[in-house]
C-alpha positions in Angstrom: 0.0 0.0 0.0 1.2 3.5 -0.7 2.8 5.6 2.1 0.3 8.5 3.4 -3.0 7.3 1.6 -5.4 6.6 3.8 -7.4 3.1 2.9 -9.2 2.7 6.5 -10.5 5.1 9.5 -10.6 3.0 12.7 -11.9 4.4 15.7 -12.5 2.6 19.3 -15.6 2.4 21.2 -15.2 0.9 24.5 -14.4 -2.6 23.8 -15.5 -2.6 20.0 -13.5 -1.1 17.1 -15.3 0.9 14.2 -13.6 0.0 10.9 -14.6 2.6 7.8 -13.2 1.2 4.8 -12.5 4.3 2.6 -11.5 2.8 -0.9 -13.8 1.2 -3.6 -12.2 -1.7 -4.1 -11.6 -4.5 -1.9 -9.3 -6.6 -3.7 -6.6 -9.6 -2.3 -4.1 -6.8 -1.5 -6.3 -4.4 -0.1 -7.9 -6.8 2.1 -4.7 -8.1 3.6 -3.3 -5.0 4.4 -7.0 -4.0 6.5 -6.6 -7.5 8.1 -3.1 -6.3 9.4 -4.3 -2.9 10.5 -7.5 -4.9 12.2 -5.0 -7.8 13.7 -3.2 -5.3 15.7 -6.3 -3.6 17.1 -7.7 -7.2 17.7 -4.8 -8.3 19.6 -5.0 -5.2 22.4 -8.9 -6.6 23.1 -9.5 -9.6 25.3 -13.4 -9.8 23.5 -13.2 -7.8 20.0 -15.8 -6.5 18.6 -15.4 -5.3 15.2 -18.1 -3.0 13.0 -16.7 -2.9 9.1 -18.5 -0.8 7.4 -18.5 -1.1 3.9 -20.7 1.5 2.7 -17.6 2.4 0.2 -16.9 -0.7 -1.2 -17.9 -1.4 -4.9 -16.0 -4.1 -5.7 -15.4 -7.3 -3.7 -12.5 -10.2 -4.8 -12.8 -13.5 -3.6 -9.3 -13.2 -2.2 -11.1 -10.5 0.1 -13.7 -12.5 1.1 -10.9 -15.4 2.3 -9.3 -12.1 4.0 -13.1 -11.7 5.9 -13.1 -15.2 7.2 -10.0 -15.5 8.3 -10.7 -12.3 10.3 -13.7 -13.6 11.5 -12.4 -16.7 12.3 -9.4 -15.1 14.9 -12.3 -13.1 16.0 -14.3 -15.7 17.0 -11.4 -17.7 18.4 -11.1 -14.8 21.4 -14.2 -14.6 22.0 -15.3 -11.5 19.6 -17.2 -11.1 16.6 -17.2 -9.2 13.2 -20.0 -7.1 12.1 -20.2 -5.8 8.4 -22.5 -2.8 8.1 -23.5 -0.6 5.2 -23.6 -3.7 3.0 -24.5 -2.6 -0.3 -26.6 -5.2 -2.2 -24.7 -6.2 -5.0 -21.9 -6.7 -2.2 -24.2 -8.3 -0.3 -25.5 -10.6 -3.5 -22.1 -11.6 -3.7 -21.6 -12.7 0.2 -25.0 -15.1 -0.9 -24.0 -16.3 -3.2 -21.0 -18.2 -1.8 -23.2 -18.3 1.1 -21.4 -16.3 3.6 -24.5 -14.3 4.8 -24.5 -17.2 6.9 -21.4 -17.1 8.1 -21.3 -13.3 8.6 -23.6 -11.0 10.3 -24.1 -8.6 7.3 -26.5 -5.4 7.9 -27.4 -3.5 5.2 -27.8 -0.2 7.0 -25.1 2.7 8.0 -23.0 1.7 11.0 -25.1 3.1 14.1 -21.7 4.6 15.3 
């Protein structure tokens, strides 16, 4: 990822973390690199709770969605969860169709931040 851009705003409330993500695209790279900034966060909470909001996101890889559930997945393992908020539908068609709404607790309204 370039130096300086800004790709995510993260902000803490209490015990859960607020995750904006600002670009369009959520591809393999992108995804890996918000994992990171979302691991570190993760590992300073004993329970994580993690709201993504991707109100921004236009474009979804299937390298990013094995980037969600492995996020999910360490989530789950200490006891948090993730949230994805702001869905939009053909994003959300997409999470169907591989069948990870059921996996995933996908909202399709704004983050109530």
């Amino acid at each position: 990822m370039e130096a300086g851009m800004q790709f995510i705003e993260v902000e803490k409330q209490g015990q859960d973390t607020v995750v904006k993500i600002i670009h369009g695209l959520l591809d393999g790279p992108m995804a890996k690199f918000v994992s990171g900034q979302l691991s570190r966060v993760v590992d300073e909470s004993t329970e994580p709770k993690v709201r993504l909001d991707l109100g921004n996101v236009s474009f979804l890889t299937a390298a990013a969605m094995g980037e969600l559930v492995a996020l999910h997945s360490e989530l789950e393992g200490r006891g948090g969860e993730l949230v994805l908020y702001n869905v939009r539908l053909p994003i959300y068609e997409v999470f169907k169709a591989v069948h990870l709404n059921e996996l995933f607790d996908i909202q399709h309204v704004p983050c109530p931040c």
